[in-house]
DSSP file (Angstrom, degrees, kcal/mol; ACC not computed):
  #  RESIDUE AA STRUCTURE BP1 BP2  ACC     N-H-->O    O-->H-N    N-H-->O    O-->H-N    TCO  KAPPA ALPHA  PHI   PSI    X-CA   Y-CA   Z-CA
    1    1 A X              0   0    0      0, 0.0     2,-0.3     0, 0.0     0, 0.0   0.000 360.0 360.0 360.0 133.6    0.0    0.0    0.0
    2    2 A X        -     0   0    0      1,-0.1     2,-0.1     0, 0.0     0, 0.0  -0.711 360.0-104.1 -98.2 163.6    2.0    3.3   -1.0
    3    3 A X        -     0   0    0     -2,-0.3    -1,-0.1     1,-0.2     3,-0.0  -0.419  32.5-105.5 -70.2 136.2    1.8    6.3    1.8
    4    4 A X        -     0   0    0     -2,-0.1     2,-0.7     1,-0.1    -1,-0.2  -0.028  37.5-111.0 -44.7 156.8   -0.2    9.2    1.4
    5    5 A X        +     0   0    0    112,-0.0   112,-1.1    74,-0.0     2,-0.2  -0.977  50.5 144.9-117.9 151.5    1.5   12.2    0.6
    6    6 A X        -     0   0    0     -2,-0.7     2,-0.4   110,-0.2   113,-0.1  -0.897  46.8 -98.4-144.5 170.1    1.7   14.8    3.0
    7    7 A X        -     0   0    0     -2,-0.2    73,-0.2    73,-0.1     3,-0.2  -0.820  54.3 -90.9-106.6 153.6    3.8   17.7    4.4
    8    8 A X        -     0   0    0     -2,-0.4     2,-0.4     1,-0.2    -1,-0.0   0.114  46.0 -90.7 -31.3 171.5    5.8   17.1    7.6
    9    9 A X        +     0   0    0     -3,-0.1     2,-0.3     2,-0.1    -1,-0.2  -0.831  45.8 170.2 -93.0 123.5    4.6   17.7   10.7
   10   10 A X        +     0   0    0     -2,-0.4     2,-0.4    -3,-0.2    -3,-0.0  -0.760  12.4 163.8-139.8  84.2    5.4   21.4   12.0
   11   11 A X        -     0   0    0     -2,-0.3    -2,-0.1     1,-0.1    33,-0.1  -0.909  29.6-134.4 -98.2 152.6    3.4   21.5   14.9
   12   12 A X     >  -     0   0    0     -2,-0.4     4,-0.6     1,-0.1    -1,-0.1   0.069  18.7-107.6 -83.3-166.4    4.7   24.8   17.3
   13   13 A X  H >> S+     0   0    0      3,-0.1     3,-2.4     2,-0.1     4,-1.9   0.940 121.6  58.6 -64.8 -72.4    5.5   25.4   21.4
   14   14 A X  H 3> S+     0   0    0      1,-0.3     4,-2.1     2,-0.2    -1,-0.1   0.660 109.3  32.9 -24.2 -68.8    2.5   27.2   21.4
   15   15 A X  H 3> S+     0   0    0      2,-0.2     4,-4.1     1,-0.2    -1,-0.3   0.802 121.5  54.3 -72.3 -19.8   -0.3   24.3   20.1
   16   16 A X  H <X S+     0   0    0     -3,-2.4     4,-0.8    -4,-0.6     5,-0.3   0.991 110.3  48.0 -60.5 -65.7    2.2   21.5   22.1
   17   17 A X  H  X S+     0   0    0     -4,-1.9     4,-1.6     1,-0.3    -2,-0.2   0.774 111.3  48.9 -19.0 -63.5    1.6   24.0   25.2
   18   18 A X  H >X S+     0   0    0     -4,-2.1     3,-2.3     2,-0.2     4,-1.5   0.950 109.4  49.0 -49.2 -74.3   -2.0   23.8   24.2
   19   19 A X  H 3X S+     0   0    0     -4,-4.1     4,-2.1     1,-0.3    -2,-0.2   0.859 113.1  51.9 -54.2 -67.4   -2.2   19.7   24.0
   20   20 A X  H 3X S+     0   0    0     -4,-0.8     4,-2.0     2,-0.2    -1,-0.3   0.661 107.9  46.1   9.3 -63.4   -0.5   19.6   27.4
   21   21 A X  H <X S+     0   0    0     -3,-2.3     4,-2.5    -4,-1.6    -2,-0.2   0.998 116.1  49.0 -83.2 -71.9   -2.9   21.9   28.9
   22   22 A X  H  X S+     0   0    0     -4,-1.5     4,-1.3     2,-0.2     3,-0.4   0.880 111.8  49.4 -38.7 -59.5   -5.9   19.6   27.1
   23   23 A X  H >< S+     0   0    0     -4,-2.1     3,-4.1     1,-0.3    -2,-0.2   0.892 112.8  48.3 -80.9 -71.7   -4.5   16.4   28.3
   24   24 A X  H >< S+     0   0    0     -4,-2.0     3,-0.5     1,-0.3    -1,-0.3   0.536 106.3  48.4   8.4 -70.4   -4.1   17.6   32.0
   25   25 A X  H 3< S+     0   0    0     -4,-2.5    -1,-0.3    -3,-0.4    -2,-0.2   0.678 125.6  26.5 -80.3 -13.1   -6.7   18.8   32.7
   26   26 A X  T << S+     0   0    0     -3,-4.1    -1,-0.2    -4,-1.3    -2,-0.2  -0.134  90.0  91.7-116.7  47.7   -9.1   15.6   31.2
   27   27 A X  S <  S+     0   0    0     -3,-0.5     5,-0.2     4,-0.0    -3,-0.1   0.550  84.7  47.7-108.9  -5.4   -6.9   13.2   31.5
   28   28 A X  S    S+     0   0    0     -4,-0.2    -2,-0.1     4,-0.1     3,-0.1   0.783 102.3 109.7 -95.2 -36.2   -8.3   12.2   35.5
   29   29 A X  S >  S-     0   0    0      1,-0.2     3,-0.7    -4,-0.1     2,-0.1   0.087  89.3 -80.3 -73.5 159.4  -12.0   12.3   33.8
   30   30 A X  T 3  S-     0   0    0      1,-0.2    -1,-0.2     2,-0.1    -2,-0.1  -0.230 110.2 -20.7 -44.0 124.7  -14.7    9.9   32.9
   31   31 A X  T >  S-     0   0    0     -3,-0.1     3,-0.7    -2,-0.1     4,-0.3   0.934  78.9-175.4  13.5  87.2  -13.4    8.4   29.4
   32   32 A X  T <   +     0   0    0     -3,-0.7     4,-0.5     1,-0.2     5,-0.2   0.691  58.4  81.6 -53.0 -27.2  -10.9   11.2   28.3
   33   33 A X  T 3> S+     0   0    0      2,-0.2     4,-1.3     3,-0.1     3,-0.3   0.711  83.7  52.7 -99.7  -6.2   -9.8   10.1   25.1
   34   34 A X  T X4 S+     0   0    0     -3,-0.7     3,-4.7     1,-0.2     2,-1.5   0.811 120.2  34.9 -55.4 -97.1  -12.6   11.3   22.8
   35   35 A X  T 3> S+     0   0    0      1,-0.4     4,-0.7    -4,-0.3    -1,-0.2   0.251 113.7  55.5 -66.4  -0.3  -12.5   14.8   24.0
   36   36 A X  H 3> S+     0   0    0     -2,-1.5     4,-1.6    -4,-0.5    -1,-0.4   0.672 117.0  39.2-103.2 -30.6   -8.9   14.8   24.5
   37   37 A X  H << S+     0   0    0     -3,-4.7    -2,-0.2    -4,-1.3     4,-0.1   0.378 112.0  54.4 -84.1   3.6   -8.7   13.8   20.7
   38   38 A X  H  4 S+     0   0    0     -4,-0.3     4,-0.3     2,-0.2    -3,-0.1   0.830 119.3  40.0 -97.7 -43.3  -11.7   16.2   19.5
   39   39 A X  H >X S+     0   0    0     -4,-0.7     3,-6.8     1,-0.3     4,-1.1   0.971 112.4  53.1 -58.1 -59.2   -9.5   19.0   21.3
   40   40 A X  H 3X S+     0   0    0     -4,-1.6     4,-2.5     1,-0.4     6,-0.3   0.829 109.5  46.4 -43.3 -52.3   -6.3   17.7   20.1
   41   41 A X  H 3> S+     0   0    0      2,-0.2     4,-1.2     1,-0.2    -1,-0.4   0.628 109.1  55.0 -62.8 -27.7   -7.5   17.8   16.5
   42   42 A X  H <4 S+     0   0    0     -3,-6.8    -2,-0.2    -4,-0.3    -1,-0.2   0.672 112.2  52.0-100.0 -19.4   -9.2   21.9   17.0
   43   43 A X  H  < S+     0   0    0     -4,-1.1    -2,-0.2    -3,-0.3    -3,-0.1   0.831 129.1  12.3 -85.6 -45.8   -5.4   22.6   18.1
   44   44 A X  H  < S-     0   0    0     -4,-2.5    -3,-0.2    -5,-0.4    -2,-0.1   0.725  96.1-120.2-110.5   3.9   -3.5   21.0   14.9
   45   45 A X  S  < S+     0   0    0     -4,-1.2    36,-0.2     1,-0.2     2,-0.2   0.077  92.8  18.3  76.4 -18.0   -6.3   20.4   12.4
   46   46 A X  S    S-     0   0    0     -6,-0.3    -2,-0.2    34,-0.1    -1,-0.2  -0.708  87.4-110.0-149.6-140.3   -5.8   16.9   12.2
   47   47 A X        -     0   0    0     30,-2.2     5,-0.1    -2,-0.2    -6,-0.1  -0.448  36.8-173.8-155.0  73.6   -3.9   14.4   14.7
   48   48 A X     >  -     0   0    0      1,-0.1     4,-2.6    -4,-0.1    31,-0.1   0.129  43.5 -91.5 -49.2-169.5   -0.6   12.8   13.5
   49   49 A X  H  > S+     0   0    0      1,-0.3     4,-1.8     2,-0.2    -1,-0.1   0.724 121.7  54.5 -74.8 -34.0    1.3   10.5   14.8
   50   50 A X  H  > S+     0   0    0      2,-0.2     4,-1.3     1,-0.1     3,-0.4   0.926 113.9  43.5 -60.6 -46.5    3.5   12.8   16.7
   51   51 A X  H >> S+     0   0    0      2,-0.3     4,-1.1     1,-0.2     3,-0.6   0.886 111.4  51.4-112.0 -55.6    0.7   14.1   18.3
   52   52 A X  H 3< S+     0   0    0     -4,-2.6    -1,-0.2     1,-0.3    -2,-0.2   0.827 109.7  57.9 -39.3 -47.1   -1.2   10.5   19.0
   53   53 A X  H >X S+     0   0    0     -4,-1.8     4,-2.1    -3,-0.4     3,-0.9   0.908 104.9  45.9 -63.4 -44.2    2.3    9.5   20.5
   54   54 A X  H XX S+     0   0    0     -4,-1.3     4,-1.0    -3,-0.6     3,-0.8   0.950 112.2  50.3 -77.8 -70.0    2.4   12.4   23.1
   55   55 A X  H 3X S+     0   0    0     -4,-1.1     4,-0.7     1,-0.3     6,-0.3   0.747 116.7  46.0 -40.5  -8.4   -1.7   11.8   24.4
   56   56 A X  H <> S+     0   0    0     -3,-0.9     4,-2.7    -5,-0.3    -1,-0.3   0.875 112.4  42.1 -96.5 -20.3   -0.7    8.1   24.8
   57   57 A X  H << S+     0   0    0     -4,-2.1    -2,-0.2    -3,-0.8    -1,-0.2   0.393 120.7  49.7 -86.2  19.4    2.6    8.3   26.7
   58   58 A X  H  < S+     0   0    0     -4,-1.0    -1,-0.2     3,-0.1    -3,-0.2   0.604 123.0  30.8-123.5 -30.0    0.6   11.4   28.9
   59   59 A X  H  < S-     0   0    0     -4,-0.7    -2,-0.2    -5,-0.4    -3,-0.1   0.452 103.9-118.8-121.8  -9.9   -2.6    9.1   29.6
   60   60 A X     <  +     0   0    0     -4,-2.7     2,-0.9     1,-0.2    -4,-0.1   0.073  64.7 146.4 109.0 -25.3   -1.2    5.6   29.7
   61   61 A X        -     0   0    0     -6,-0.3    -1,-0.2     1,-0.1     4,-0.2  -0.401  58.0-121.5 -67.0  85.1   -3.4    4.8   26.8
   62   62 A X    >>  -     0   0    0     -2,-0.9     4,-1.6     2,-0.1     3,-1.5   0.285  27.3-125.0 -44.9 147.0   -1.3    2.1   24.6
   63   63 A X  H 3>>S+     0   0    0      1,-0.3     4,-3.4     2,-0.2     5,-0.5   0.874 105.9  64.9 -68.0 -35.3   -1.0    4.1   20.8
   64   64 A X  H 345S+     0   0    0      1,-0.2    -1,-0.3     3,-0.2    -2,-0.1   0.167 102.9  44.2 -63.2  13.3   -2.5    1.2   18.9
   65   65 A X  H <>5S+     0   0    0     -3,-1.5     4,-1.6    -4,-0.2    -1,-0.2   0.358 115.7  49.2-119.2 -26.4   -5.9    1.6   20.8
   66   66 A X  H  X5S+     0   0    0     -4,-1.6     4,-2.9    -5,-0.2    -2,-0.2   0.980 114.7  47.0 -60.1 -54.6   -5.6    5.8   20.1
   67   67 A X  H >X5S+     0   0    0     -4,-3.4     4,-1.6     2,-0.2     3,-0.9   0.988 107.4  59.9 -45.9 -54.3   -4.9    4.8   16.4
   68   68 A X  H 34<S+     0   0    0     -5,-0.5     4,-0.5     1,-0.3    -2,-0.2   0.770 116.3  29.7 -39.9 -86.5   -8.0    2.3   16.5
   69   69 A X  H 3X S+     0   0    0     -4,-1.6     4,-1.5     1,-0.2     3,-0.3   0.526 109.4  64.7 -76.8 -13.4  -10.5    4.9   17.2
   70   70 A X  H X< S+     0   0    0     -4,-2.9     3,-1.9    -3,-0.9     6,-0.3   0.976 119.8  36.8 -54.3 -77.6   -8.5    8.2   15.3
   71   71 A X  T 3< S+     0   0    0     -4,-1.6    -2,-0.2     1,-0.3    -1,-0.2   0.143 110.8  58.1 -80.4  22.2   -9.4    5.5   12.1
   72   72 A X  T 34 S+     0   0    0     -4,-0.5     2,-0.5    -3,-0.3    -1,-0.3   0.680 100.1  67.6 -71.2 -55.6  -12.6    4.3   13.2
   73   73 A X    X<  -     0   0    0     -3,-1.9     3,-1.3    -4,-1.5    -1,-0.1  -0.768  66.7-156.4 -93.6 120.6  -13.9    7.6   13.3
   74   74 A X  T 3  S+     0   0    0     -2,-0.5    -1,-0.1     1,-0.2    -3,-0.0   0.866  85.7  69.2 -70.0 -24.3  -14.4    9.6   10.3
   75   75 A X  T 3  S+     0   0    0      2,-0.0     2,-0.3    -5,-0.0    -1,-0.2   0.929  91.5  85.2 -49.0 -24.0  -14.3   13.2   12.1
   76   76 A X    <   -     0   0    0     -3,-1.3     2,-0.5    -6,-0.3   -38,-0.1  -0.363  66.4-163.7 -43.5 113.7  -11.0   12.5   12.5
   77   77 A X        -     0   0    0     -2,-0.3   -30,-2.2     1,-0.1     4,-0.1  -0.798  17.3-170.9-127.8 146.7   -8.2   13.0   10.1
   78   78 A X  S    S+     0   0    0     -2,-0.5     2,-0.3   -32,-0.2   -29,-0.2   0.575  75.8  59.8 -98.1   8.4   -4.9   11.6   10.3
   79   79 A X  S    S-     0   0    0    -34,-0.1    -1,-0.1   -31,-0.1    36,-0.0  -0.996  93.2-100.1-140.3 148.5   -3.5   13.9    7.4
   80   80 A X        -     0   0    0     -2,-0.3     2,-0.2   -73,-0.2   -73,-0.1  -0.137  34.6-127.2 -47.0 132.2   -3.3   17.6    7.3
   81   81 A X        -     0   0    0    -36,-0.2     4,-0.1     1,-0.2    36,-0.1  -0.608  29.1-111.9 -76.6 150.3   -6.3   19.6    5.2
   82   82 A X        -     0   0    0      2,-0.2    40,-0.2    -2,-0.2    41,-0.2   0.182  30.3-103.9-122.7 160.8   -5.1   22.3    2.5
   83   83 A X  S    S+     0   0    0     38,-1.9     2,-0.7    39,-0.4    40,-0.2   0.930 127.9  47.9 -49.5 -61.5   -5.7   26.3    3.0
   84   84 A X  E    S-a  123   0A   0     38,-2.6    40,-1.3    37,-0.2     2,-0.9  -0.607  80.3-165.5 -87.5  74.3   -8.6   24.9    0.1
   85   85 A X  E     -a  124   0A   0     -2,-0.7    58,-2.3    -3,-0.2     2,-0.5  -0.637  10.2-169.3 -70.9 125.0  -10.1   22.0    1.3
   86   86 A X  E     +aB 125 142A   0     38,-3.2    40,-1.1    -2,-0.9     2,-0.5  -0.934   8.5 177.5-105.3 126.8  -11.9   20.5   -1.9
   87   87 A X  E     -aB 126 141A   0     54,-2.2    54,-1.5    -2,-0.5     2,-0.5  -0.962  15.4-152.1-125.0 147.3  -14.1   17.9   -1.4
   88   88 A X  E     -aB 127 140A   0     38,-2.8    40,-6.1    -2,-0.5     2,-0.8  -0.951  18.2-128.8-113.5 152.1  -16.0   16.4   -4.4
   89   89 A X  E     +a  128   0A   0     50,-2.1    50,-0.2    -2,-0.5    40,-0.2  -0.698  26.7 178.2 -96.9 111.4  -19.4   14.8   -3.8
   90   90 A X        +     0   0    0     38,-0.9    39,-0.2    -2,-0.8    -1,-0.1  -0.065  27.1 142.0-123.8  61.3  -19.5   11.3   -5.3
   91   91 A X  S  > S-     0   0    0     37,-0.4     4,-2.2     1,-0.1     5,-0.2  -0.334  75.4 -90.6 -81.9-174.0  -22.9   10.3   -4.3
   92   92 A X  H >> S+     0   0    0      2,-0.2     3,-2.7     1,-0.2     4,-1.4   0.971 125.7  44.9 -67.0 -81.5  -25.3    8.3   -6.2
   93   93 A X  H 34 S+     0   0    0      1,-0.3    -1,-0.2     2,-0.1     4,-0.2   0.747 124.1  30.8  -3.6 -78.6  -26.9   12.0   -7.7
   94   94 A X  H 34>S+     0   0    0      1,-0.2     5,-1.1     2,-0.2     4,-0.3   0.597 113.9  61.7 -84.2  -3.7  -23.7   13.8   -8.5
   95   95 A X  H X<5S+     0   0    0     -3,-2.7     3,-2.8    -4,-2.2     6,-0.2   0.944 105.4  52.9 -75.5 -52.5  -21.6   10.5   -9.4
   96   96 A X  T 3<5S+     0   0    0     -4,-1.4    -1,-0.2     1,-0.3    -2,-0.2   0.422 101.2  51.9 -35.3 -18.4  -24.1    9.9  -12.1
   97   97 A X  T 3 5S-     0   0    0     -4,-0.2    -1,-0.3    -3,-0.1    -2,-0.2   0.480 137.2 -84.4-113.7 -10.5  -24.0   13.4  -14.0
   98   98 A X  T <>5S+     0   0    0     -3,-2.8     4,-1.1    -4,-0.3    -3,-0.2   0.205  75.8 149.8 123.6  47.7  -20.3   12.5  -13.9
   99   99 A X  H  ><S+     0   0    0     -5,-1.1     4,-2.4    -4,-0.2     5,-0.4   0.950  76.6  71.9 -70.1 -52.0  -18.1   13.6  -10.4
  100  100 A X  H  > S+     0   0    0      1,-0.3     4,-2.3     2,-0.2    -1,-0.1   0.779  91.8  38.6  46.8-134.1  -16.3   11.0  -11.1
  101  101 A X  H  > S+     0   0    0     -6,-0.2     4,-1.3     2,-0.2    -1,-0.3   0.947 116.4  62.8 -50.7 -56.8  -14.4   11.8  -13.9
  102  102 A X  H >X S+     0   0    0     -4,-1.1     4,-1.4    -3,-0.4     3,-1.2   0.893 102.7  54.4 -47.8 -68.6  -14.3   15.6  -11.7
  103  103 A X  H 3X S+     0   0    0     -4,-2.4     4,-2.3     1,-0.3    -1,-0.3   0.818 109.7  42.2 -24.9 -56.9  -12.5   13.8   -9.0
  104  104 A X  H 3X S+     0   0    0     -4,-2.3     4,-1.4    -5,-0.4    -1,-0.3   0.795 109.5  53.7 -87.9 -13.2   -9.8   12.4  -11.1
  105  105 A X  H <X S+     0   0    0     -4,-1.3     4,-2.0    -3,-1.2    -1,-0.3   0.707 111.8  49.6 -86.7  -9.2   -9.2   15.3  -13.0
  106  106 A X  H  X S+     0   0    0     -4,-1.4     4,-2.9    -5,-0.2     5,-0.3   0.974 109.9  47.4 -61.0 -44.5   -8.8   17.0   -9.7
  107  107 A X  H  X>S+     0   0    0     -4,-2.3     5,-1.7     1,-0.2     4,-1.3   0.789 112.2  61.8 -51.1 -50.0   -6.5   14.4   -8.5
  108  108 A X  H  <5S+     0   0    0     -4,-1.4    -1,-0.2     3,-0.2    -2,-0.2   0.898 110.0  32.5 -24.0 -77.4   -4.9   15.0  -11.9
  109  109 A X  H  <5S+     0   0    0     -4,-2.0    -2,-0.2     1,-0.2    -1,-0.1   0.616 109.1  55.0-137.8  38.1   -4.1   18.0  -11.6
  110  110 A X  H  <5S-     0   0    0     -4,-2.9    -3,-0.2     2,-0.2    -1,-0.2   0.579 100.9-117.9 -81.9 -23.3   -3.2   18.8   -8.1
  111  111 A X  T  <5S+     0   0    0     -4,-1.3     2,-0.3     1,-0.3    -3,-0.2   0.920  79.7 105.7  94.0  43.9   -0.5   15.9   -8.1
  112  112 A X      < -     0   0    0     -5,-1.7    -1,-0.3    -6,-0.1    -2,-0.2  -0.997  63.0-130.3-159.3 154.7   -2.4   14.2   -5.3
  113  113 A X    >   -     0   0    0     -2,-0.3     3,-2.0     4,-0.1    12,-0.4  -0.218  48.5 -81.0 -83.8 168.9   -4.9   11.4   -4.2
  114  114 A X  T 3  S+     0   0    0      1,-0.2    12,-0.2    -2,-0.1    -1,-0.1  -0.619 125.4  30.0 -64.0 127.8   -7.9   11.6   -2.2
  115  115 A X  T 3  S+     0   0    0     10,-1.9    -1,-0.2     1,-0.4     2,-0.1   0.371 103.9 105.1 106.8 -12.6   -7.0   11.8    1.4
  116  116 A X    <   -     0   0    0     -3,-2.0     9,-2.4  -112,-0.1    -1,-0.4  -0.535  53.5-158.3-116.2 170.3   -3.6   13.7    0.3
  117  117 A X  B     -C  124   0A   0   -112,-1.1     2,-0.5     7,-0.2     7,-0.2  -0.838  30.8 -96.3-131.9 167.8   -2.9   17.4    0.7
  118  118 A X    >   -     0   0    0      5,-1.1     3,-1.1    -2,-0.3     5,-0.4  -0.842  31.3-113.9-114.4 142.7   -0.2   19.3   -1.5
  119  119 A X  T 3  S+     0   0    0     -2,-0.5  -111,-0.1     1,-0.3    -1,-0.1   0.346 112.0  57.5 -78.4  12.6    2.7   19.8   -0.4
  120  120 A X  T 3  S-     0   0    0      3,-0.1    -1,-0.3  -113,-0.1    -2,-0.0   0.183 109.9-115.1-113.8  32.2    2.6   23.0   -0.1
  121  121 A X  S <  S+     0   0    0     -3,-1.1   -38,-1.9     2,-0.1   -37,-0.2   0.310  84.9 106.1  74.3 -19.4   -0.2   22.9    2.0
  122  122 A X  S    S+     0   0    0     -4,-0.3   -38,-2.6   -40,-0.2   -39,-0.4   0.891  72.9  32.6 -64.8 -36.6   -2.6   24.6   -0.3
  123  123 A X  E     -a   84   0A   0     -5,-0.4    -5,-1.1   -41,-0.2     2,-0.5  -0.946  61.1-170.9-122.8 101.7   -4.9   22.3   -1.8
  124  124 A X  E     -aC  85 117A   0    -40,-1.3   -38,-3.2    -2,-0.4     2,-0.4  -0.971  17.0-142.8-114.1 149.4   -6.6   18.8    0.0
  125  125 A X  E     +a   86   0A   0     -9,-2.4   -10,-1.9    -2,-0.5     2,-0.3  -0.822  25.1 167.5 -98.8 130.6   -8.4   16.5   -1.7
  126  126 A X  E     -a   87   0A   0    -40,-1.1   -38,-2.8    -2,-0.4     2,-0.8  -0.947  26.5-146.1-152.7 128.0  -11.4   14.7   -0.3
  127  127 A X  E     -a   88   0A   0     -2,-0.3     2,-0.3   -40,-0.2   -38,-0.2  -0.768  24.6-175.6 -77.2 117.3  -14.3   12.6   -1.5
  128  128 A X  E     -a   89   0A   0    -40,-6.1     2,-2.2    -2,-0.8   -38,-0.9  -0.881  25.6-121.2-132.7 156.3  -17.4   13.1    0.4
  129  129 A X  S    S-     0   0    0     -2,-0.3   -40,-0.1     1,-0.2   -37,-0.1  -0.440  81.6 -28.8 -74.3  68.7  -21.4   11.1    0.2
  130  130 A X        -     0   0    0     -2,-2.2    -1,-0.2     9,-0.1   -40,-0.0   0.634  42.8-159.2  79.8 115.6  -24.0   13.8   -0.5
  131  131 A X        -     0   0    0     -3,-0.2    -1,-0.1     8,-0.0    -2,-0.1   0.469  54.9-114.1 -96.8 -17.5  -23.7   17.7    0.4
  132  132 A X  S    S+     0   0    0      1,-0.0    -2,-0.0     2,-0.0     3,-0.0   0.955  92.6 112.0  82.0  34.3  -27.4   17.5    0.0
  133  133 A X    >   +     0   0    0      1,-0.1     3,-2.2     6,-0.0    -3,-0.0  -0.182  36.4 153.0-154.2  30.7  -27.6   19.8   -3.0
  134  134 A X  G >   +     0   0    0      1,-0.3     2,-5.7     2,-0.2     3,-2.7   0.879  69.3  52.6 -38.4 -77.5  -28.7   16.7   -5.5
  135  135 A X  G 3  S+     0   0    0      1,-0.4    -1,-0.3    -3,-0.0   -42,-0.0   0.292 104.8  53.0 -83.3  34.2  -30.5   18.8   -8.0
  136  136 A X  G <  S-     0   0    0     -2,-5.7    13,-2.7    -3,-2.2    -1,-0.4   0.088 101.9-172.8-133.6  17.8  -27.5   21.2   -8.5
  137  137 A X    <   +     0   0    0     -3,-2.7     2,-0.1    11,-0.2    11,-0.1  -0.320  51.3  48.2 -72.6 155.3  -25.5   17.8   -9.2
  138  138 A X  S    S-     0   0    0     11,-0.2    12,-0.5   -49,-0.1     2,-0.4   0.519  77.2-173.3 -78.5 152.6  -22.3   17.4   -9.6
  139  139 A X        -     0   0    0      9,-0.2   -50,-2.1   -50,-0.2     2,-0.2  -0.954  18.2-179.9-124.4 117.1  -21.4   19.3   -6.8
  140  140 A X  E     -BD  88 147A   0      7,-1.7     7,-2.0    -2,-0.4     2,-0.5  -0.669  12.7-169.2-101.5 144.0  -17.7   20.2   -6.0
  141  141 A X  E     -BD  87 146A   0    -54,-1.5   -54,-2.2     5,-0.2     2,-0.6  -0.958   8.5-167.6-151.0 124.9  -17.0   22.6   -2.2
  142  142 A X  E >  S-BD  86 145A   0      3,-2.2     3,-1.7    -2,-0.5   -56,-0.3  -0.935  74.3 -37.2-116.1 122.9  -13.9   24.0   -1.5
  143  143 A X  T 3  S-     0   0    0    -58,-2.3   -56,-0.1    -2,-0.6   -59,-0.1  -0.585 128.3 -28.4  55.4-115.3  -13.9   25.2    2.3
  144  144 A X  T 3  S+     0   0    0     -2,-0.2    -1,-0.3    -3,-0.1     2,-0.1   0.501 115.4  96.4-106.2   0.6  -17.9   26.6    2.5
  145  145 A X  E <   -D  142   0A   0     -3,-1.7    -3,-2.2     1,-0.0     2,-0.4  -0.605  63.7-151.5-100.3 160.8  -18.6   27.6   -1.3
  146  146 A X  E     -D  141   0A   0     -5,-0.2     2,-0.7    -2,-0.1    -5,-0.2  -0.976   1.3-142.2-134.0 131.1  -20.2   25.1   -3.2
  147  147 A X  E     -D  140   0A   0     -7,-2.0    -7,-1.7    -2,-0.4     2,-0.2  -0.819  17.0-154.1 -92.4 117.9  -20.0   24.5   -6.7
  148  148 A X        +     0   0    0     -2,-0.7    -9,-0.2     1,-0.2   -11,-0.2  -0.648  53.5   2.3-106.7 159.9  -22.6   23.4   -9.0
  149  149 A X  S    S-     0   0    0    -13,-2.7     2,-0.3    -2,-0.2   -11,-0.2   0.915  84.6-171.4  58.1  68.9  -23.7   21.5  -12.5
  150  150 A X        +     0   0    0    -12,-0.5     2,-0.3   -14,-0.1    -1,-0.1  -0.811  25.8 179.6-109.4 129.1  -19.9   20.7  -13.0
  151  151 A X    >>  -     0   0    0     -2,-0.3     3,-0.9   -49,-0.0     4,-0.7  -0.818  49.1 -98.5-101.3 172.9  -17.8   19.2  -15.9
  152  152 A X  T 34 S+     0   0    0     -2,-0.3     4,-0.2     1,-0.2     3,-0.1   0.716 122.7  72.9 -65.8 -11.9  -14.4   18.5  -16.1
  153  153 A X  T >4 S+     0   0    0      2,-0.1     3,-0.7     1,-0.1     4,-0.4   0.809  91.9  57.8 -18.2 -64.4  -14.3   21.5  -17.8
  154  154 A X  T X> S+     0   0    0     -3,-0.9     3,-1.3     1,-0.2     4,-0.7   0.844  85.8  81.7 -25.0 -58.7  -14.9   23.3  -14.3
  155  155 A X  H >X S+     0   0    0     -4,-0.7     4,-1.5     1,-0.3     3,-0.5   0.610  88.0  44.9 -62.4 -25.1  -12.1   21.9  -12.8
  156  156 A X  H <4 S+     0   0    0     -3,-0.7     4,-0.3    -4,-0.2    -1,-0.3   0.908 114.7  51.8 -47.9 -59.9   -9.2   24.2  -14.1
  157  157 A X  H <> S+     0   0    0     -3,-1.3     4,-1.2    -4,-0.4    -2,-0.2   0.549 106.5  52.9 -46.0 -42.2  -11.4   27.4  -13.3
  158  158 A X  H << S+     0   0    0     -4,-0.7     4,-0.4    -3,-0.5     2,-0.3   0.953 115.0  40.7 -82.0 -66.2  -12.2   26.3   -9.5
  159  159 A X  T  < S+     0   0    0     -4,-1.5    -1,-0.3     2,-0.2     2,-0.3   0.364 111.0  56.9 -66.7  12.0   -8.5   25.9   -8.8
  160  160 A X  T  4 S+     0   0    0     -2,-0.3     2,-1.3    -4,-0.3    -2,-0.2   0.728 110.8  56.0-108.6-121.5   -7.5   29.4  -11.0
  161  161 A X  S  < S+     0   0    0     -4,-1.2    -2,-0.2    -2,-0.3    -3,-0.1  -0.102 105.1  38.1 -13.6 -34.9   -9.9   30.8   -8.5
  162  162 A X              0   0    0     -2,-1.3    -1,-0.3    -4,-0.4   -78,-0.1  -0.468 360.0 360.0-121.7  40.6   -8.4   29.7   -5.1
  163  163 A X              0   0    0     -3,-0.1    -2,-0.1     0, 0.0    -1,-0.1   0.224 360.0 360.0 -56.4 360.0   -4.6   30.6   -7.0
């Protein structure tokens, strides 16, 4: 299975400071490690591995049972999101008018998979199941705007937009 790409991990003092402070203070409570991971995750945007390693050796909480539930649960994410988070919608609706195809020419031509961000942090790629916007299908969102009635045409145009 090849590895995602991703950019290093540059988390600061500051946001370490922060997970500290989060684990501390829940770490004595009834079942810490959701909320210690929800926090952990509003401090770095996602939750590497570095970051999984300090909450286990600070709560006792072996790293293969943190990992279990990071990738059990889809709020999670275990690779950093873009400036532009792009998600394309490939539910039944918008796959059918041709997302698709949208997907991979994103994939195309950002130099990246689904799941991956670019490595200069600008751009993630994400597939997601219905936005709920069926009769505007296919449907593309980068951060809250949402893009509708899409070809692959589009896809040059969205990303010249967020340049």
């Amino acid at each position: 299975m090849e590895a995602k790409k991703t950019v290093p991990f540059k988390g600061t003092k500051e946001q370490e400071a922060q997970l500290y402070d989060v684990i501390n203070r829940l770490k004595d409570t009834k079942a810490p490690i959701m909320p210690i991971l929800q926090q952990s995750q509003d401090i770095y945007g996602y939750l590497p591995i570095e970051v999984q390693q300090i909450i286990s050796n600070e709560t006792g909480v072996p790293l293969g049972q943190i990992y279990g539930i990071v990738t059990f649960y889809s709020m999670f994410n275990l690779y950093p999101k873009g400036e532009y988070r792009i998600s394309v919608c490939l539910g039944t609706a918008c796959y059918v008018k041709g997302s698709g195809g949208i997907f991979e020419k994103f994939k195309e031509k950002l130099g990246i998979d689904g799941g991956e961000c670019t490595e200069d942090g600008k751009y993630s790629l994400d597939a997601c199941r219905c936005v709920g916007a069926c009769g505007m299908a296919p449907i593309v969102t980068v951060n809250d705007e949402v893009f509708g009635r899409l070809t692959v045409d589009d896809v040059d145009d969205i990303i010249a937009k967020f340049a």
